[in-house]
N, C-alpha and C positions, 0 to 999 in steps of 0.2 A: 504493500500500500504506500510506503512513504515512497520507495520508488514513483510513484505512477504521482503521488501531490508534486513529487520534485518534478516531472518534467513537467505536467500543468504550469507550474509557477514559472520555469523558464521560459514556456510558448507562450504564459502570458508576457514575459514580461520583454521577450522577443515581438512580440505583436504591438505589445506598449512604444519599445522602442521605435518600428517602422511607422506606427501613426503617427507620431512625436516629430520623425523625421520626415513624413509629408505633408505635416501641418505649418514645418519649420520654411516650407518652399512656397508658403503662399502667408506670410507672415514677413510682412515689411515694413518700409515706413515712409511717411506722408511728407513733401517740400516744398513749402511756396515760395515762389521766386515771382518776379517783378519787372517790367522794361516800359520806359518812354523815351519820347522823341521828338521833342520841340525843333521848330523850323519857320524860317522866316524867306521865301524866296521871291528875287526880283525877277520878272520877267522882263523883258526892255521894249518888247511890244505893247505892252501896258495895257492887254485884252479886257476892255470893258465889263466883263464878270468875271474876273480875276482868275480865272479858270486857264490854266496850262494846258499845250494842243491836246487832241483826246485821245493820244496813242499812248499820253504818258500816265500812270496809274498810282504813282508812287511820289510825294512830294511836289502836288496835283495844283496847288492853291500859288496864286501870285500877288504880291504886295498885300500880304496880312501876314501876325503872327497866327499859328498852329500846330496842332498835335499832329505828325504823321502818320504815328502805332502807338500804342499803350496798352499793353495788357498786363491781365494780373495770371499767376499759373498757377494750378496745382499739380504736384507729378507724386506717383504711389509707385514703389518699387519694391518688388521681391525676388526671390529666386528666379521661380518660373510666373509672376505676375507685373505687367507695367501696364498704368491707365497717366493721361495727360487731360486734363481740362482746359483750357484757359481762353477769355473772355477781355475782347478786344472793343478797342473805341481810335478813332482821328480821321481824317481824310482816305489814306489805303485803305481802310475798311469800309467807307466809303461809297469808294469808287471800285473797287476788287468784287465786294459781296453786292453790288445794286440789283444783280439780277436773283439775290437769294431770297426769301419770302421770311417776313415777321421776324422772331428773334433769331433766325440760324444769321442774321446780318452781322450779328455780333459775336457769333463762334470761330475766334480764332483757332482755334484748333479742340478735340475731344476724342480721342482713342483711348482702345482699351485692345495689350497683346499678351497672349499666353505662348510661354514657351514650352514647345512640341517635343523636344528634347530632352532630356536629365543631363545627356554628356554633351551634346553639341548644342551650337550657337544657334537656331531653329525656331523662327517666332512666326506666329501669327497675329497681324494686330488689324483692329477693322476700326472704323472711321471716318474724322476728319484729321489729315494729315497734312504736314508740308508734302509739295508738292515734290517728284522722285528725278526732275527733272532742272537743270542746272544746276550755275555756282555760286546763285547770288539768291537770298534769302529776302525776306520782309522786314528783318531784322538788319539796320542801316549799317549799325553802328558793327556788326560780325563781317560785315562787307567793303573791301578798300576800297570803289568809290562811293562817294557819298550819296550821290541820288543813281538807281537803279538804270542800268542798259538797256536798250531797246528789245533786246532778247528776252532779257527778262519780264519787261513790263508787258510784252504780248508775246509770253506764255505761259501756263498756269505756277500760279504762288502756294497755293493749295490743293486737295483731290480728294475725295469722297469714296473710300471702296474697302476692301481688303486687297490686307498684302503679305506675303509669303519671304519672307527674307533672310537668308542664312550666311552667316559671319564664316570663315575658315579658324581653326583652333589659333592659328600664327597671325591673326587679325590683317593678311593679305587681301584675301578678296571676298567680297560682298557681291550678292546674287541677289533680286528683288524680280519677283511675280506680281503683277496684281489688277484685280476688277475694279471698275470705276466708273463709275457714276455720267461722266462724260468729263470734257474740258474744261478744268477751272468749276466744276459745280457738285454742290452739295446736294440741292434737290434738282433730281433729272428734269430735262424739257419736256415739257407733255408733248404727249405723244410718239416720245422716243421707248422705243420696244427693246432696245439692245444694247448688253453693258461694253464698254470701251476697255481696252488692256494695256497693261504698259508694262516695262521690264526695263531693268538696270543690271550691270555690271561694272563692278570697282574694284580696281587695282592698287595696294598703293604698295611700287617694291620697297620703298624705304618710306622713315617719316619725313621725306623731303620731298615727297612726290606723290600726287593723286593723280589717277586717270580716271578717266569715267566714260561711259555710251550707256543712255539713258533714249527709249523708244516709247509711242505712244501709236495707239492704232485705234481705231473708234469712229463714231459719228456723233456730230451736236447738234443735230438735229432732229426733227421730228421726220418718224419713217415715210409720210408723206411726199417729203423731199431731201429726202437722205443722200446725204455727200459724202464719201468716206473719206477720211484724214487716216496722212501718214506723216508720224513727226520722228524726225535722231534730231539728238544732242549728244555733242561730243566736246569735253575739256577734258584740260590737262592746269593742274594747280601743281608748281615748282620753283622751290625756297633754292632760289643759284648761290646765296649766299648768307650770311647772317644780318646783313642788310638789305639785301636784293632779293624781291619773286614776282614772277613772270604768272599771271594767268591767259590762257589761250582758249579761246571758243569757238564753236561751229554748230548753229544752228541750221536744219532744214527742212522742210516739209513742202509735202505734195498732198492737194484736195479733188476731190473731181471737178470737172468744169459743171455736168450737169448729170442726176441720178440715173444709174444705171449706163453711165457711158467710160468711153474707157482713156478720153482726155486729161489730162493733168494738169490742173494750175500749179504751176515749184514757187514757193519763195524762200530767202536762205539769210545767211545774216552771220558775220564775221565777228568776233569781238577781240581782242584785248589791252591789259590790263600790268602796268608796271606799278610796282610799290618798289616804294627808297625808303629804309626806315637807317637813319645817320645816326639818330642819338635816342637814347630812352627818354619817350615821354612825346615824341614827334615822329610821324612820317606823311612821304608823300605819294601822290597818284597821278600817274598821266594815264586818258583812257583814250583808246579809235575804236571804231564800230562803224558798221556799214549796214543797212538794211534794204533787201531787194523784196519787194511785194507788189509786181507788175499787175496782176490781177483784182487784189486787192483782199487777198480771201482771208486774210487779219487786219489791217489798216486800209482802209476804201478813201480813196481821196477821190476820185470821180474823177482823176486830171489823165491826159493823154500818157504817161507814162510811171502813171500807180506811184506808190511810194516807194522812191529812190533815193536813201538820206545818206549822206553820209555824220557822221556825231563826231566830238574832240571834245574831252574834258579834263581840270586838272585840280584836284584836291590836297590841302596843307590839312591836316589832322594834330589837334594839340589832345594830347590824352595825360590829366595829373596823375589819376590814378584809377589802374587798370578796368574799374567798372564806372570808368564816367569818360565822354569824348566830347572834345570842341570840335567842327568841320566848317571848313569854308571852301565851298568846291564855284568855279567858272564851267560853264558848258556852251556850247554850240551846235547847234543842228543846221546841215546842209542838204537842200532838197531839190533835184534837179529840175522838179515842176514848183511854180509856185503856191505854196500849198499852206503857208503862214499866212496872218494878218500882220500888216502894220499896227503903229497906233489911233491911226487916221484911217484905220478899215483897209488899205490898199493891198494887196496881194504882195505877198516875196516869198524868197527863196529862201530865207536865213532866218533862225529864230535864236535866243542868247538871251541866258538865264544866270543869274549869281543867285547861291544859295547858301545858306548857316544855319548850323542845326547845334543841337544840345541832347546829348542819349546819355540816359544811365538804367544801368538793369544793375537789379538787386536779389 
């Protein structure tokens, strides 16, 4: 008999322990973290509703002060459990979420991922996500230039879906699968039947180098008049030196001309991006970018040869301490149709903006 209570009490207390230790994988803890982004940008066209041309999305408002982003966050973290909430307000929310409905206008981001693995890196997280595509964020102040690239601002900042995403054990490369909602949207377009896809893969062979090719495939439309879209993105992030990194971009995508045919509108879009950083507590940014959109199938200008801009920007960044930045970035856009107002209504080719902002995340 004592035989037979002793192993009872080992199996229970084997069994104790295995509960113990998968109660201990989903038993984590709670962080709220914080970001704003005050800005004041001049346009020199001086657009009578103070509104910045309509391709740009991101530090949108001219000659007032403004909030750009502000959110507040929650993040929950466990072994195998991670959820993000957080709950946005400024202009980018704005202008980014107008076509979202009632309070999703104000969800900056809300996931929730379970990790499918015990040994490997394996998650599945479904939501609202940053978007899995480029190198520049919403977030100004994580980004060497100050106001967002034309790549960036028309293409999605966020995505609505699940995603499938697996780290390598030596944190080389990252793999990402996932369903979506469509481009840029939280609640689908009525009448759209069909979820959109996208996939990433990341390389980085050293901590001195990212590489990335990031795809999107889908329709935003209603099946009505369904166009399919096909989008690559392709950077490369490379720290040359302890002062010096090089960002390189290539955007492009192809849409149908019209449903169910087998013509292509392409437009494509070059970017980059030098940082100088000389001394602790400063650096700087020169940025080029080119944008072709002949058809018009992201930026519609109605002009005889679509939007053909080229962009130059150059940012001085004063940072006292590491979670607060000063910025004062110059920009210029060149457009070979004219496709700007004057300040007197007249039509040009050239638009040119001074901006300065104020970020701190907490």
């Amino acid at each position: 008999m004592k035989y037979i209570l002793s192993y009872v009490a080992i199996l229970s207390a084997a069994t104790g322990m295995a509960q113990d230790t998968t109660l201990n994988e989903y038993k984590g803890k709670v962080t709220v973290s914080g970001y704003a982004e005050a800005y004041y940008s001049y346009d020199l066209s001086k657009p009578k509703d103070n509104n910045r041309p309509g391709f740009i999305y991101s530090h949108n408002r001219s000659n007032e002060f403004n909030i750009n982003l502000a959110f507040i966050k929650a993040n929950y973290t466990a072994d195998r459990i991670r959820a993000n909430i957080a709950l946005g307000v400024g202009t980018y929310m704005n202008a980014n979420y107008a076509a979202e409905p009632g309070v999703l206008k104000n969800i900056y981001e809300a996931n929730v991922g379970f990790k499918l693995s015990r040994t490997r890196n394996f998650w599945l997280d479904m939501g609202i996500m940053s978007s899995h595509l480029g190198f520049e964020s919403a977030v100004s102040k994580d980004c060497w230039a100050l106001t967002r690239s034309l790549a960036a601002d028309n293409s999605p900042y966020y995505e609505s879906g699940a995603k499938l995403t697996y780290i390598t054990n030596n944190n080389k490369w990252l793999f990402s699968a996932m369903a979506l909602n469509g481009w840029q949207r939280i609640q689908r377009v009525n009448g759209n039947s069909l979820m959109s896809w996208g996939t990433q893969v990341q390389f980085r062979p050293t901590d001195k180098v990212v590489l990335n090719y990031s795809t999107f495939l889908g329709t935003d439309k209603p099946d009505s008049t369904r166009l399919w879209r096909y989008f690559h993105n392709l950077y490369g992030v490379v720290e040359l030196s302890d002062k010096f990194g090089l960002t390189l971009g290539f955007d492009i995508g192809q849409e149908q001309a019209e449903k169910g045919g087998s013509e292509l509108h392409t437009w494509y879009t070059p970017v980059a991006i030098l940082q100088y950083a000389p001394v602790d507590h400063w650096a700087f940014a020169v940025r080029g970018e080119y944008y072709s959109d002949e058809h018009g199938v992201i930026i519609n200008t109605g002009t005889p040869n679509g939007f053909k801009t080229w962009g130059y920007s150059a940012n001085v960044d004063y940072i006292p301490i590491k979670n607060i930045a000063l910025r004062l970035e110059g920009r210029m856009l060149n457009s070979k149709d004219d496709i700007f107002l004057k300040a007197d209504e007249s039509p040009t080719g050239v638009n040119t903006a001074i901006t300065f902002s104020v970020a701190v995340n907490f």
